[in-house]
C-alpha positions in Angstrom: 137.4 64.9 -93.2 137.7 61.3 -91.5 139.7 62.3 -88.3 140.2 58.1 -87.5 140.4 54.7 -88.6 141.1 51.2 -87.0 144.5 52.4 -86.7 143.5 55.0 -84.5 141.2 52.9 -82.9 143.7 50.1 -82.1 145.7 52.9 -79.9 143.1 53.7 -78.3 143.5 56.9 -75.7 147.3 56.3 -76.1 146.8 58.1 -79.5 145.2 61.1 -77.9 147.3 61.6 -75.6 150.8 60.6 -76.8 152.9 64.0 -78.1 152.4 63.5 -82.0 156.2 64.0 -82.1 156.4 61.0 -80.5 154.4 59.5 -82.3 156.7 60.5 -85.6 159.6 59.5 -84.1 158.1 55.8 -83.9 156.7 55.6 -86.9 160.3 57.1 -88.5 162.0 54.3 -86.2 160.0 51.6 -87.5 160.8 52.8 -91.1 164.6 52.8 -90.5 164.9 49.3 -91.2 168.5 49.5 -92.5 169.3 52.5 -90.4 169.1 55.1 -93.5 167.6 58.4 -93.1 167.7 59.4 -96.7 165.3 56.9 -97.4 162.8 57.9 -94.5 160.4 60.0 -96.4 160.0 57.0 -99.3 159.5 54.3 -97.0 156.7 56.7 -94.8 154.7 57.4 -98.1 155.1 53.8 -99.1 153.5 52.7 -96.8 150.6 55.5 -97.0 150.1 54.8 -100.6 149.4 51.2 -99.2 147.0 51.5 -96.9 145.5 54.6 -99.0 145.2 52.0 -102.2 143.4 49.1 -99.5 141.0 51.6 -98.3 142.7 51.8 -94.9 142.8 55.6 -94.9 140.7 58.1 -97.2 143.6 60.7 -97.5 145.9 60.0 -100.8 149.6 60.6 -100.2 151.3 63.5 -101.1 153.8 63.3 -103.9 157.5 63.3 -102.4 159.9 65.6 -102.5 162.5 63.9 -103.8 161.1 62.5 -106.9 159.3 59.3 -107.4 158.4 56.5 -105.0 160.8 53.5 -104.7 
């Protein structure tokens, strides 16, 4: 399994050593653009699906748990 990507490699050694929790909570702040944590989930596996569909990263998106994508 493909452990990185240029992601990954943009971070650097701040990505091995930042608490993945951290990490989360970034990512789950940067989805929050209208300040809605219903939506969370959707907007995380959004953006997956995009860079899954560009080639970006090799792992496909699970299906969420709340239905269908938005």
């Amino acid at each position: 399994m493909k452990t990185s990507n240029d992601y990954v490699d943009a971070l650097g050694e701040l990505y091995h050593t930042i608490p993945k929790s951290v990490l989360a909570a970034i990512a789950v702040s940067f989805a929050l653009s209208d300040g809605d944590f219903s939506d969370v989930e959707n907007s995380i596996l959004r953006e997956w699906m995009l860079l899954y569909q560009n080639g970006i990263v090799p792992q496909k998106p699970k299906k969420p748990s709340k239905g269908r994508l938005k």
